[in-house]
ROKE-359548 format. One record per atom (N, C-alpha, C): residue number from 1; residue in three letters; atom name; x, y negated, z. Coordinates in steps of 0.05 Angstrom, whole numbers, plus 32768, in hexadecimal, padded with zeros to 4 digits. Layout:
N
atom num->NUM	residuo->ala	atomo->CA	px->X	py->Y	pz->Z
...
END
This chain:
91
atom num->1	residuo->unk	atomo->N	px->8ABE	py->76B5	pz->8FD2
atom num->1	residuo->unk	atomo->CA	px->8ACB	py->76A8	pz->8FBB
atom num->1	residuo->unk	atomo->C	px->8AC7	py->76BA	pz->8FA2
atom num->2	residuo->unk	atomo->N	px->8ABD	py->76AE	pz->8F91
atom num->2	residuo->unk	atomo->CA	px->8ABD	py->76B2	pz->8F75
atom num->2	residuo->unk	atomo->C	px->8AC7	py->76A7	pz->8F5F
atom num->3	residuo->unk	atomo->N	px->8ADD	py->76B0	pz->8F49
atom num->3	residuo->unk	atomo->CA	px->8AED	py->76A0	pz->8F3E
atom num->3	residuo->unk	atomo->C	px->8AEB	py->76B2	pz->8F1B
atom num->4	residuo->unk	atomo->N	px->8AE5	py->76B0	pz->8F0E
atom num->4	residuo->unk	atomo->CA	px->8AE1	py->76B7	pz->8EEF
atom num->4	residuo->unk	atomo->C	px->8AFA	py->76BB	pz->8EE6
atom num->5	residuo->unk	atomo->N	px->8B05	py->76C9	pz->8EE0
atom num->5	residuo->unk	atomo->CA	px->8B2A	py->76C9	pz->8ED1
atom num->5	residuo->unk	atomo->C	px->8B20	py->76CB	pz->8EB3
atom num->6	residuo->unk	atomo->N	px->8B0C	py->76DB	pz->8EAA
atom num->6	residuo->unk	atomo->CA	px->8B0F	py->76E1	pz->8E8C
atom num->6	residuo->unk	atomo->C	px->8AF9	py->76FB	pz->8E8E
atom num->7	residuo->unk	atomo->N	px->8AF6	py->76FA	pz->8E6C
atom num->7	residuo->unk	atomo->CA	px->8ADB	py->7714	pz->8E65
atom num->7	residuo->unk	atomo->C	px->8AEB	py->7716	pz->8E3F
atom num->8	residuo->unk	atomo->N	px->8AED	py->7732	pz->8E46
atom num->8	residuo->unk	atomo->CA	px->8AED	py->7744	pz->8E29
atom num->8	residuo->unk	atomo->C	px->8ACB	py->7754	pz->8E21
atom num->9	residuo->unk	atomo->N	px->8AC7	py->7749	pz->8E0A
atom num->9	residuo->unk	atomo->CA	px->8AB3	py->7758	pz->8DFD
atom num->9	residuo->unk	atomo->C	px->8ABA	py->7770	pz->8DF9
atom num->10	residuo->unk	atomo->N	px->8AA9	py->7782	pz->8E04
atom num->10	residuo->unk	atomo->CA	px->8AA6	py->77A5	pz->8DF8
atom num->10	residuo->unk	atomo->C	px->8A91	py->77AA	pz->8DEC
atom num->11	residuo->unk	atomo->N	px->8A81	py->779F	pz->8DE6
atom num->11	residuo->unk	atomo->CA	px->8A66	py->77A3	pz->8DD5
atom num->11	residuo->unk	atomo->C	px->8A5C	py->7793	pz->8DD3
atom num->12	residuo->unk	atomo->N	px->8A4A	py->778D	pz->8DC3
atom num->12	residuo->unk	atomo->CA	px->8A32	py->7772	pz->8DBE
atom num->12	residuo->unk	atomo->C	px->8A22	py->776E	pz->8DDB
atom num->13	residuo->unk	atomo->N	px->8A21	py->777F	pz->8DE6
atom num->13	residuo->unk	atomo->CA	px->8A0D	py->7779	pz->8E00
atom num->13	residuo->unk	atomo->C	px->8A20	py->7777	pz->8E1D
atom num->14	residuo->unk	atomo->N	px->8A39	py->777F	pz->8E13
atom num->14	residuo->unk	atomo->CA	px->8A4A	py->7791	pz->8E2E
atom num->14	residuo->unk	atomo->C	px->8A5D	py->777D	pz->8E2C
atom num->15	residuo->unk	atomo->N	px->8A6D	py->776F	pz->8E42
atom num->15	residuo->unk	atomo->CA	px->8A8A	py->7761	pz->8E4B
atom num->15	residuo->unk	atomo->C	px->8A95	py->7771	pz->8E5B
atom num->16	residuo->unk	atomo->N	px->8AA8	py->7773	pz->8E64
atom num->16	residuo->unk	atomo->CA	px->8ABF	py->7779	pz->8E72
atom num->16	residuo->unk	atomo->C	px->8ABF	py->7760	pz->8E7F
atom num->17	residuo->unk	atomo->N	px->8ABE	py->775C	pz->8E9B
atom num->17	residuo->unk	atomo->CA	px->8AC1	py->773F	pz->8EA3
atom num->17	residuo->unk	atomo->C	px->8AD6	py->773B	pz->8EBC
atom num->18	residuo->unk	atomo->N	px->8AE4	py->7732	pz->8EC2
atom num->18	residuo->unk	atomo->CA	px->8B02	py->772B	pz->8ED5
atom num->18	residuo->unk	atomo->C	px->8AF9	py->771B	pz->8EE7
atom num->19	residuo->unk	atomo->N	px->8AF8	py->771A	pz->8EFB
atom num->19	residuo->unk	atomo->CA	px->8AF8	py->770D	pz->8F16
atom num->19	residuo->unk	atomo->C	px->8B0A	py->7712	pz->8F2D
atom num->20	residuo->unk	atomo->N	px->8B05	py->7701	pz->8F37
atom num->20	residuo->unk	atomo->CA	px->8B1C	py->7701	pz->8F5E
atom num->20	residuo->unk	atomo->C	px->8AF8	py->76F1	pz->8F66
atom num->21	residuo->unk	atomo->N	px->8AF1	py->7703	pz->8F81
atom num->21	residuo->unk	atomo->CA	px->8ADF	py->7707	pz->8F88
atom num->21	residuo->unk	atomo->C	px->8AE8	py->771C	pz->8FA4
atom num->22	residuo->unk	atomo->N	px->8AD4	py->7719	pz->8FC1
atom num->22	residuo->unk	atomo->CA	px->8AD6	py->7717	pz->8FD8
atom num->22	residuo->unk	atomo->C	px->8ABF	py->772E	pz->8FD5
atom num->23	residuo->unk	atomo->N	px->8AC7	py->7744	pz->8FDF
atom num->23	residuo->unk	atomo->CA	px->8AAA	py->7758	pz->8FE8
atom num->23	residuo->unk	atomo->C	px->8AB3	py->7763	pz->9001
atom num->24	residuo->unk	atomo->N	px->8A9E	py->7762	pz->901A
atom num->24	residuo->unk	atomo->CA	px->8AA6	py->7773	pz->9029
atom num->24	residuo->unk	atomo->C	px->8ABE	py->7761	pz->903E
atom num->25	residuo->unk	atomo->N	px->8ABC	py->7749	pz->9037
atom num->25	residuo->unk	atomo->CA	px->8ACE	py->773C	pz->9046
atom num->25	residuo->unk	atomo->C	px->8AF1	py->773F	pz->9042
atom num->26	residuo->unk	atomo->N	px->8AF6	py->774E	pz->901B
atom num->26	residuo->unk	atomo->CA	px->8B0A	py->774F	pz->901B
atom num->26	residuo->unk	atomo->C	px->8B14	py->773F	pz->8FFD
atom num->27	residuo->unk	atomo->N	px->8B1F	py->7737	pz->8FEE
atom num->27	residuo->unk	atomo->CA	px->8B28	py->772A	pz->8FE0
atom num->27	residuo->unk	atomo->C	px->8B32	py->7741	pz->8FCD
atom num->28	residuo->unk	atomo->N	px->8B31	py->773C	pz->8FB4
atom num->28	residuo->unk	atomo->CA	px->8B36	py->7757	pz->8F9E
atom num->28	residuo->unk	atomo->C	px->8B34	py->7747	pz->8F83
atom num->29	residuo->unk	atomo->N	px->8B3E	py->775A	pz->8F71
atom num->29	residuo->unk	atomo->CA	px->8B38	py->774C	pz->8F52
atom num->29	residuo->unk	atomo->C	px->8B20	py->7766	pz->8F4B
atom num->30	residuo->unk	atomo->N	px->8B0E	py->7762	pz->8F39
atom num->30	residuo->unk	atomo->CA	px->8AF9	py->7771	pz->8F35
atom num->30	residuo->unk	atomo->C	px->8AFE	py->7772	pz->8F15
atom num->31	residuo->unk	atomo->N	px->8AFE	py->7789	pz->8F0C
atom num->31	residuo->unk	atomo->CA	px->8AFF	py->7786	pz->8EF1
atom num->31	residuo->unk	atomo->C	px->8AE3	py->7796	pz->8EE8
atom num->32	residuo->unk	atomo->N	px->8ACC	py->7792	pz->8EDC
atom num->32	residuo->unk	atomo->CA	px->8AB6	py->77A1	pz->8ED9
atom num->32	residuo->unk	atomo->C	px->8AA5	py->7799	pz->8EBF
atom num->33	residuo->unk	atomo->N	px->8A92	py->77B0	pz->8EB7
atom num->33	residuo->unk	atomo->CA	px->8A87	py->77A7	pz->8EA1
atom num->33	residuo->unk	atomo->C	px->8A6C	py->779D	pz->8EAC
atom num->34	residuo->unk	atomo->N	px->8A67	py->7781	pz->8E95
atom num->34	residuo->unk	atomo->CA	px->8A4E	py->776E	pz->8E9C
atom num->34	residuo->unk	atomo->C	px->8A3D	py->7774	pz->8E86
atom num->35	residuo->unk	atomo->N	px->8A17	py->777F	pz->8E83
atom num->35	residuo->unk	atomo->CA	px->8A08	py->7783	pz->8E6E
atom num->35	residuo->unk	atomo->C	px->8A00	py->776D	pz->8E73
atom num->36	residuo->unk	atomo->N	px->89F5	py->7767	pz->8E54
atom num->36	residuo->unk	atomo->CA	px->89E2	py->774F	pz->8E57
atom num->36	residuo->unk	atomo->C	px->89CE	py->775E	pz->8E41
atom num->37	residuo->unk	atomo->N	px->89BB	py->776D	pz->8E50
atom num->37	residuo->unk	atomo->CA	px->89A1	py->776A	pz->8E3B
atom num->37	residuo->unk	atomo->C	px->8980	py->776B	pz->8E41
atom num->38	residuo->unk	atomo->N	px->896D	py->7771	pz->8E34
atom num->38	residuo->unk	atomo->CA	px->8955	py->7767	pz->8E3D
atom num->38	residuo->unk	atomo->C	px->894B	py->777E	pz->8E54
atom num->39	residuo->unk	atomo->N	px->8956	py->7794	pz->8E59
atom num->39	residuo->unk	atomo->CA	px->894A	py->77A4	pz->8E6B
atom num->39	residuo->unk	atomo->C	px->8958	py->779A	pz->8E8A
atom num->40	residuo->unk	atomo->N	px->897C	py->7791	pz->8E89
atom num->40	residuo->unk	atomo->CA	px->8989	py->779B	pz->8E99
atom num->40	residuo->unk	atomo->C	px->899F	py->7775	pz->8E9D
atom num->41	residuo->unk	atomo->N	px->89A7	py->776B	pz->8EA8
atom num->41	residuo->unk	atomo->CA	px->89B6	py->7758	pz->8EA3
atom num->41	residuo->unk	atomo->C	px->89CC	py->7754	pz->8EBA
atom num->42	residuo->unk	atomo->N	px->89E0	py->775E	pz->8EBD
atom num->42	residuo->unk	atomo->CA	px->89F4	py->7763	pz->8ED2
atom num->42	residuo->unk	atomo->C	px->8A0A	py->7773	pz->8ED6
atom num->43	residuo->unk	atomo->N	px->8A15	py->7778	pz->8EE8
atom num->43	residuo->unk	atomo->CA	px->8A30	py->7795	pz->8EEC
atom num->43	residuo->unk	atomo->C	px->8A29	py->77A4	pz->8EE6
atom num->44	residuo->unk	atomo->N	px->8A35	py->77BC	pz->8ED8
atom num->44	residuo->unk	atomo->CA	px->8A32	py->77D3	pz->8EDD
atom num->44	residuo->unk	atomo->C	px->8A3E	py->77E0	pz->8EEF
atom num->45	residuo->unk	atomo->N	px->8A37	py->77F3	pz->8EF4
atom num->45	residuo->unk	atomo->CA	px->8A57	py->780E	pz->8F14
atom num->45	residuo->unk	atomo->C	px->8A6E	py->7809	pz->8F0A
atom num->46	residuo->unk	atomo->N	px->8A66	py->7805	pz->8EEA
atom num->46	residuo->unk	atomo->CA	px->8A89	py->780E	pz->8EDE
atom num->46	residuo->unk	atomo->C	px->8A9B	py->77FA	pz->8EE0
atom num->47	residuo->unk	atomo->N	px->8AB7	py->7803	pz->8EED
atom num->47	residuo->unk	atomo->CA	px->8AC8	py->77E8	pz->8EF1
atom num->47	residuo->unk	atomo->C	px->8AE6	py->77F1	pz->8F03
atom num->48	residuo->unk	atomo->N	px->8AF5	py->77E3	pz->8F0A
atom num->48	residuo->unk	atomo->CA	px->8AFE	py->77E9	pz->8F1F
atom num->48	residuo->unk	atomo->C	px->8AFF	py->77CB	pz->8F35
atom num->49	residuo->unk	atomo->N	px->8B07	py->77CD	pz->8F49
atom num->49	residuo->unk	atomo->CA	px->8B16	py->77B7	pz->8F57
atom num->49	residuo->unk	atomo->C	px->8B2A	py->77C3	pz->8F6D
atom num->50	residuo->unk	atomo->N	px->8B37	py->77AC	pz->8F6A
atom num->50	residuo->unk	atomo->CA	px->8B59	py->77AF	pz->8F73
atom num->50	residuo->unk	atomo->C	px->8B58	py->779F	pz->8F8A
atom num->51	residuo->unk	atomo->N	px->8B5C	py->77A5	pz->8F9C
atom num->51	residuo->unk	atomo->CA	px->8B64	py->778B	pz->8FB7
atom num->51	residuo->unk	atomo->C	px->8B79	py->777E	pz->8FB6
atom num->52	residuo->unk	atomo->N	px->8B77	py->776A	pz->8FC4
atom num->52	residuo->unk	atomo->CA	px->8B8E	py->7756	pz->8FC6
atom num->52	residuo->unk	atomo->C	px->8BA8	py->7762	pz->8FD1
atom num->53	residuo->unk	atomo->N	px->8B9E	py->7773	pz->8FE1
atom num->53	residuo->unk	atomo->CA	px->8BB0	py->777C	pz->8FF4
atom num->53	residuo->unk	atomo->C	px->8BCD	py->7790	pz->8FDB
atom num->54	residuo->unk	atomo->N	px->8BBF	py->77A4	pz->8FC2
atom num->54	residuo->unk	atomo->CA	px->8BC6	py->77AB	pz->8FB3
atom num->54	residuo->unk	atomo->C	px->8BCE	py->779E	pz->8F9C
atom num->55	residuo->unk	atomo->N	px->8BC6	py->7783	pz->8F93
atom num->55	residuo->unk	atomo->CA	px->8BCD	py->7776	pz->8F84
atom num->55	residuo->unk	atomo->C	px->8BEA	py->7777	pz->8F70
atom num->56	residuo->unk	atomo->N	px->8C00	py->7771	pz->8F86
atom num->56	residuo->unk	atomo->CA	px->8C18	py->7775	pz->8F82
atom num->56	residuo->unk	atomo->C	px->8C26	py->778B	pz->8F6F
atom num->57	residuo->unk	atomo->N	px->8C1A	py->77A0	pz->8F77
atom num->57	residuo->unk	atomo->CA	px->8C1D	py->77C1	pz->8F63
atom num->57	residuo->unk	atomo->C	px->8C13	py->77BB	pz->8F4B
atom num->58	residuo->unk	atomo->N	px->8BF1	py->77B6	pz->8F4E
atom num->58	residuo->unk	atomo->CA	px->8BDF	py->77B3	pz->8F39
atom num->58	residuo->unk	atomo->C	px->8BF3	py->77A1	pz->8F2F
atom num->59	residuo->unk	atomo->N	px->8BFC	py->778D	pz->8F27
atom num->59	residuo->unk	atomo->CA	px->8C0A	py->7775	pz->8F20
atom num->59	residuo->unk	atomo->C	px->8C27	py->777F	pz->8F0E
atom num->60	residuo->unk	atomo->N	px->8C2D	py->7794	pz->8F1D
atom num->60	residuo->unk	atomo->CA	px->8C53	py->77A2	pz->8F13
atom num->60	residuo->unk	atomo->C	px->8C4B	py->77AF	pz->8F07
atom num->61	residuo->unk	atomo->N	px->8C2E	py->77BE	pz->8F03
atom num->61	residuo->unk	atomo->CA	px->8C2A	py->77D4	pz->8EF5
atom num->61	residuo->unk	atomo->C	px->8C22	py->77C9	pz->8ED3
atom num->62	residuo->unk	atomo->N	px->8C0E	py->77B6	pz->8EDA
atom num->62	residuo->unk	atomo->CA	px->8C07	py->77AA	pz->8EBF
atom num->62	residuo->unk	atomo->C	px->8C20	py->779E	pz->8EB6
atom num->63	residuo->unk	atomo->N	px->8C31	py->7791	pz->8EBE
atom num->63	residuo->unk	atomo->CA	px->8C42	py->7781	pz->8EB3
atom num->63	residuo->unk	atomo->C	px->8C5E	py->7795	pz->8EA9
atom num->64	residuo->unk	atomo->N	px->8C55	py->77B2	pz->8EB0
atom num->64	residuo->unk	atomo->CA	px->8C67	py->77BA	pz->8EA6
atom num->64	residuo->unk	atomo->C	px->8C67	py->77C6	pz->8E89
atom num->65	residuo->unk	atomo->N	px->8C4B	py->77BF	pz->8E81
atom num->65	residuo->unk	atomo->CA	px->8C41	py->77C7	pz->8E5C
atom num->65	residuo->unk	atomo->C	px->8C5C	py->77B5	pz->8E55
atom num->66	residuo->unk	atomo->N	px->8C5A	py->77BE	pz->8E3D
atom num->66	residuo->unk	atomo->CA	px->8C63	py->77B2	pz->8E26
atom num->66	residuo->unk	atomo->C	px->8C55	py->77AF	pz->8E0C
atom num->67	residuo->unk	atomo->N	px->8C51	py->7797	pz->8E0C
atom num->67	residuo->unk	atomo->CA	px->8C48	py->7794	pz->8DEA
atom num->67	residuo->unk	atomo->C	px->8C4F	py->77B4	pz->8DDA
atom num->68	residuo->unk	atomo->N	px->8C61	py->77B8	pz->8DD6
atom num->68	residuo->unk	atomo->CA	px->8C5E	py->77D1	pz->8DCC
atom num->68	residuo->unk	atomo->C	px->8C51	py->77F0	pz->8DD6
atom num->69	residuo->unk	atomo->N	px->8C58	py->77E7	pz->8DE6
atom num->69	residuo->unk	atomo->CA	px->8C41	py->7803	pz->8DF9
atom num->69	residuo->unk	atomo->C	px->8C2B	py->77FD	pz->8DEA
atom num->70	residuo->unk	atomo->N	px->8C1B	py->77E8	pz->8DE5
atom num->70	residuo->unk	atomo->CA	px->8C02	py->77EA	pz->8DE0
atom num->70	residuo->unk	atomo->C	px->8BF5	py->77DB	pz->8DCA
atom num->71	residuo->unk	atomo->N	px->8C12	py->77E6	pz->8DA6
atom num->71	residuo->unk	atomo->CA	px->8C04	py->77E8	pz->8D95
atom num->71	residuo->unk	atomo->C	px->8BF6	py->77FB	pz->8D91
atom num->72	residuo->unk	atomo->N	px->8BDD	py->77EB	pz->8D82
atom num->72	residuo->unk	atomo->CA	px->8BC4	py->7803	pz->8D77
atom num->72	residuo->unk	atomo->C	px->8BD5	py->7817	pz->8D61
atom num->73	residuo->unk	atomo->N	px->8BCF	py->7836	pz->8D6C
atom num->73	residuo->unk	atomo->CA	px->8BE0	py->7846	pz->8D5C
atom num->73	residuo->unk	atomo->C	px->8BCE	py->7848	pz->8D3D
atom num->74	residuo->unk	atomo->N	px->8BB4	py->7842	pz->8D44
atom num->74	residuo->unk	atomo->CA	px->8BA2	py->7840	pz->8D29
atom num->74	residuo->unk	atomo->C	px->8BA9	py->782C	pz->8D11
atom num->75	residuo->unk	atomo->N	px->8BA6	py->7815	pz->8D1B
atom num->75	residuo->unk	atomo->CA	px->8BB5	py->7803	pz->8D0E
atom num->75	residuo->unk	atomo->C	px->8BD1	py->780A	pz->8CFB
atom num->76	residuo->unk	atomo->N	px->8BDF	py->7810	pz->8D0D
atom num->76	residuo->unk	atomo->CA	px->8BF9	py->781B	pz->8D0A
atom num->76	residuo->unk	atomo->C	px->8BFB	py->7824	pz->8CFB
atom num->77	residuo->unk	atomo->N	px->8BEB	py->7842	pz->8CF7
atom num->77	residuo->unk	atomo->CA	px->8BEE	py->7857	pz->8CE4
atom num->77	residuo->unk	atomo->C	px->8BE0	py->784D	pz->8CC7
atom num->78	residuo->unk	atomo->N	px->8BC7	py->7840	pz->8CC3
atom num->78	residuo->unk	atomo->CA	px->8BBF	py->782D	pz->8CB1
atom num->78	residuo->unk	atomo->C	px->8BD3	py->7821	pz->8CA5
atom num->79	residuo->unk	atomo->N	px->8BE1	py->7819	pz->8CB1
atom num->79	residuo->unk	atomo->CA	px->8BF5	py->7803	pz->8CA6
atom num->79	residuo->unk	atomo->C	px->8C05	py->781D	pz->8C8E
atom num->80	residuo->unk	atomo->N	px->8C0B	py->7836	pz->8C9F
atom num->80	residuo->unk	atomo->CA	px->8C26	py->7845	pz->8C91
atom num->80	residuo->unk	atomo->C	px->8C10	py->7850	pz->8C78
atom num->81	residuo->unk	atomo->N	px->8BF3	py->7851	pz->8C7E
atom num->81	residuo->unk	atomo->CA	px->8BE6	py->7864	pz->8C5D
atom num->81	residuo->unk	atomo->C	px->8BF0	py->785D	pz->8C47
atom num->82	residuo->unk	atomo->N	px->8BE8	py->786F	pz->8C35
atom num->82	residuo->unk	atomo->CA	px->8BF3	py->7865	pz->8C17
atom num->82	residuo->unk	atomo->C	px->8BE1	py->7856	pz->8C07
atom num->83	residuo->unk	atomo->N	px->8BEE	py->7845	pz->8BFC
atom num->83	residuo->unk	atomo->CA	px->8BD9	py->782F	pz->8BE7
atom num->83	residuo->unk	atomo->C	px->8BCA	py->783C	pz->8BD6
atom num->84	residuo->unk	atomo->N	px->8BB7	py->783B	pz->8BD3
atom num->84	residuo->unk	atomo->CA	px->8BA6	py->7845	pz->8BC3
atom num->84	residuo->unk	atomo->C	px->8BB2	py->784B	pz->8BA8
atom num->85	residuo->unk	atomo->N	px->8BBD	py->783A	pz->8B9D
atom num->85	residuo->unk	atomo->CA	px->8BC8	py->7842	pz->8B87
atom num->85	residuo->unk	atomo->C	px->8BDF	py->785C	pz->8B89
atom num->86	residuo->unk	atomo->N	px->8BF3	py->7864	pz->8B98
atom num->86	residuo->unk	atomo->CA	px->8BFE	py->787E	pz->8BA0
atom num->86	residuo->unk	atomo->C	px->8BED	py->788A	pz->8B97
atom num->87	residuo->unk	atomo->N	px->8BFD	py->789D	pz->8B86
atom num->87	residuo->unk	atomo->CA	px->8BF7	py->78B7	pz->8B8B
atom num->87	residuo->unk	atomo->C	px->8BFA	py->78D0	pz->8BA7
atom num->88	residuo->unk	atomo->N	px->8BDB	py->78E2	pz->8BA2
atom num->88	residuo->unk	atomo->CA	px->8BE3	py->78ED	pz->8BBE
atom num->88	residuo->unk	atomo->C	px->8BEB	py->7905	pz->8BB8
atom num->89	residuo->unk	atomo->N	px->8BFB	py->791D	pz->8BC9
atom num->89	residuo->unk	atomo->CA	px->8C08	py->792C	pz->8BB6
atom num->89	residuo->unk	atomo->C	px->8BF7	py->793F	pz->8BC0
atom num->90	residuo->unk	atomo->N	px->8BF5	py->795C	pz->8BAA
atom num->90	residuo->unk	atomo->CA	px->8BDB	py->7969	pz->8BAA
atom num->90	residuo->unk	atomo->C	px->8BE8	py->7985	pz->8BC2
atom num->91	residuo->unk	atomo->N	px->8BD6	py->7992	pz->8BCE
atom num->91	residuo->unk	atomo->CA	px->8BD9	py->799D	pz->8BE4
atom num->91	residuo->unk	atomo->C	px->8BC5	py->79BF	pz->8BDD
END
C-alpha cells in the first residue's frame, strides 16, 4: 500500500514528500525528501519513517506543538525593528 498524504517544497528541485507506505512487510508513515532533476529523479537517504506500531507517540508528540511554539522568531523580530524613519541612537 501506497497512499500520498502531502509534499512541502524545500527547493526548486527538492520536496519533502508524506506517505503511509508498507516496507519490509510493515506499515509506517515515511516522511522523505523527493529530487526531481536531470541527473537524479527520486528519494533521497534523507528522511525519517515512523511505524505504525509507533504512530500513537509520533501523533501526541506532534500534536503537542503549539501554534506558538512555532512562530518564526525572524519574522518576529522584523516585525519589532525600527522604521526607517527612527532615529538610531549613536553607540
Amino acid at each position: 500500500m501506497e497512499k500520498e498524504i502531502g509534499k512541502i517544497q524545500k527547493r526548486d528541485d527538492t520536496d519533502i514528500l508524506i506517505r503511509i507506505d508498507d516496507f519490509a512487510d510493515k506499515r509506517g508513515l515515511t516522511i522523505r525528501e523527493f529530487v526531481t532533476s536531470d541527473r537524479y529523479t527520486g528519494f533521497t537517504k534523507a528522511g525519517v519513517r515512523i511505524l505504525a506500531k509507533d504512530w500513537p507517540k509520533f501523533k501526541e508528540m506532534i500534536n503537542s506543538i503549539s501554534d506558538a511554539d512555532m512562530k518564526d522568531v525572524a519574522v518576529e523580530e522584523q516585525k519589532t525593528l525600527p522604521e526607517e524613519s527612527e532615529e538610531m541612537p549613536d553607540y
